[in-house]
N, C-alpha and C positions, 0 to 999 in steps of 0.2 A: 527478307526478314522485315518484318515491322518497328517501324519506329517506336520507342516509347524511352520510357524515366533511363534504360540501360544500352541502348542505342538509337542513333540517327544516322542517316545517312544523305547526305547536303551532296547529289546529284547536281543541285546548279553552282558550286563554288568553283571557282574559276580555275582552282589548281585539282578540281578532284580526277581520277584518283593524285593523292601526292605520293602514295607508294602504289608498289606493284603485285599483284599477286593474291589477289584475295577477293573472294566473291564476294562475302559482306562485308562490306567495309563500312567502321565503325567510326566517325567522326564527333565522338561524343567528346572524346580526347585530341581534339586539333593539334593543339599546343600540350607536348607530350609533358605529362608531370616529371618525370624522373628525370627529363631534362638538363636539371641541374644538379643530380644527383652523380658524382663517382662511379658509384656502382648501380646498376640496374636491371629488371629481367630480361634487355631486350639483347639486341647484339651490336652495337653501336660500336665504331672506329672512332682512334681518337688521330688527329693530327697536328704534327710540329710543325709550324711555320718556322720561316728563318728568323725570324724575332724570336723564338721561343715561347711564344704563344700556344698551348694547345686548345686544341677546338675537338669539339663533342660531336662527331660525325653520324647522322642517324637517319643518312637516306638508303640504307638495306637494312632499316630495322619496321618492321608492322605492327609490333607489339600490341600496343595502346588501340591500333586499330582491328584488333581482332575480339570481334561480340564474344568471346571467354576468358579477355585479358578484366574487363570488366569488374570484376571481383578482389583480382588480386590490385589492382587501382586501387580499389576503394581502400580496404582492408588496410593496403602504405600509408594512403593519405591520414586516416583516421591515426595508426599508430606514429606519423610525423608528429600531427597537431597533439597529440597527447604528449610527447617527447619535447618539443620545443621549447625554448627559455626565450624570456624577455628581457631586454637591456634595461637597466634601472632609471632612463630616463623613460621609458613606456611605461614602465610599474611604478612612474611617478604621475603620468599622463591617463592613466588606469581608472576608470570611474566602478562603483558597486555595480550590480548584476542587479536587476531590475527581478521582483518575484515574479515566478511564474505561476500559474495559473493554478497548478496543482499547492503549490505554498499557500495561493492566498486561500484556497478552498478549504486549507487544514484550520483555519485560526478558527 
């Protein structure tokens, strides 16, 4: 598969492959977004340490690295950022939104 804006594949990264099983492998998503997510489309284990710590197990999952997980990436990312609230001391820190090119072009 060729590289471009929807995948890459970084043959010289010291851990690649870091999963198993997959001809094209898609390193566009290194550091997998759902990562911090509960729930996700991959298939990740979760583990209790004896502290009671759980940790987000995600070395039998390829998700993120499969060139047709691609889409449904984006698609989340977009509807997080759309979804997300800011703490009132950011929406105090908050500057205007500079016009864009299509605004000034209307005046």
């Amino acid at each position: 598969m060729e590289n471009s804006y929807r995948f890459f594949e970084n043959r010289d990264c010291q851990y690649f492959p870091c999963h198993k099983g997959l001809e094209n492998f898609n390193c566009m998503f290194c550091y997998c977004p759902f990562y911090l997510s509960e729930k996700c489309p991959g298939n990740p284990t979760f583990i209790r340490r004896e502290n009671g710590e759980i940790i987000k197990d995600c070395t039998d999952c390829n998700f993120p690295h499969r060139p047709e997980s691609y889409d449904v990436i984006i698609k989340w990312i977009m509807h997080e950022n759309r979804h997300r609230t800011f703490s009132e001391e950011i929406r105090k820190k908050a500057v205007p939104a500079r016009p864009t090119e299509n605004e000034n072009n209307e005046s």
